[in-house]
N, C-alpha and C positions, 0 to 999 in steps of 0.2 A: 161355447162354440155353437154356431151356427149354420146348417147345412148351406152351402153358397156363400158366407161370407171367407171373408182372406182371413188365416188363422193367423192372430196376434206376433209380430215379434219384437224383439230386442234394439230399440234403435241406436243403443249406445257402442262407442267404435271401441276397438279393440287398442287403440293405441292411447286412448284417455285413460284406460285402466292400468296401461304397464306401471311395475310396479318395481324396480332395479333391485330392490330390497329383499323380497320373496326369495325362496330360493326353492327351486321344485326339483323332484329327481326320480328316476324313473328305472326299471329292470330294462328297458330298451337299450341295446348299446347302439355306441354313436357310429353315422353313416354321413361321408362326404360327397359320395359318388349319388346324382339323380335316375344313375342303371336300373330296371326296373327288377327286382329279385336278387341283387347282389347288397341288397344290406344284410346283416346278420341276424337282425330281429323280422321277423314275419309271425302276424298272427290267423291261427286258422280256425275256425269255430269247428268243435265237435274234438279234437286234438289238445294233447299236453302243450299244446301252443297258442291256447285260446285265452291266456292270461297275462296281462300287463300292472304292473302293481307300481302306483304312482304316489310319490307322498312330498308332502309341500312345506316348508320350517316358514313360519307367517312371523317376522318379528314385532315386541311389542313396544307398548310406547309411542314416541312422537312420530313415528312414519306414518304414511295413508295407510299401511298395511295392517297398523296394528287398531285399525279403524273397524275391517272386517268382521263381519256377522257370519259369514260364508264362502262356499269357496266349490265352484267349479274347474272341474278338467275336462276338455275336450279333445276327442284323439283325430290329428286329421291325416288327410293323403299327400305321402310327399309329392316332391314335384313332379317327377317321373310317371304319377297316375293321374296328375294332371293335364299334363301337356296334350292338347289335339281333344280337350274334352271339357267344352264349356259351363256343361251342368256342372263339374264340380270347381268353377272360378273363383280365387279369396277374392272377399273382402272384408274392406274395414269395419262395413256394418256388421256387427254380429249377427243380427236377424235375417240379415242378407248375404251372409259367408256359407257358402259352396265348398269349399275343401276341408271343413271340419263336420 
């Protein structure tokens, strides 16, 4: 890193990596509504709620999946704390996604 220069990122998209096969799952329960505060999972830093526990079954064999060395997760903001707030805009770029 370089004081002034653009710090590096990821130019690879998000949808060249899906991967149908993975199967990830999560303590979060599921939310349909984009309401903001009406899902049932919320996380608060400093509280018994500061915890999300994420785990991913990678199958092996002939899939791209069973190709992997590694394996990140990213937690992003639903739509709800997006909406009307451009700084956190998705995209396809990873090194250029705002909502995660």
């Amino acid at each position: 890193f370089t004081l002034g220069a653009p710090k590096p990122y990821s130019k690879i998209l998000y949808t060249s990596i899906e991967d149908p096969s993975l199967t990830v799952e999560s303590t979060a329960k599921d939310c349909s509504t984009p309401e903001i505060g009406a899902c049932p999972t919320v996380l608060m830093y400093g509280t018994s709620l500061d915890t999300l526990t994420v785990s991913a079954t990678v199958p092996s064999g002939g899939t791209p999946a069973g190709n992997y060395s590694a394996m990140t997760f990213q937690v992003c903001y639903a739509d709800a704390y997006t909406k009307g707030r451009p700084w956190r805009s998705p995209k396809d770029v990873i090194g250029r996604d705002k909502q995660c």
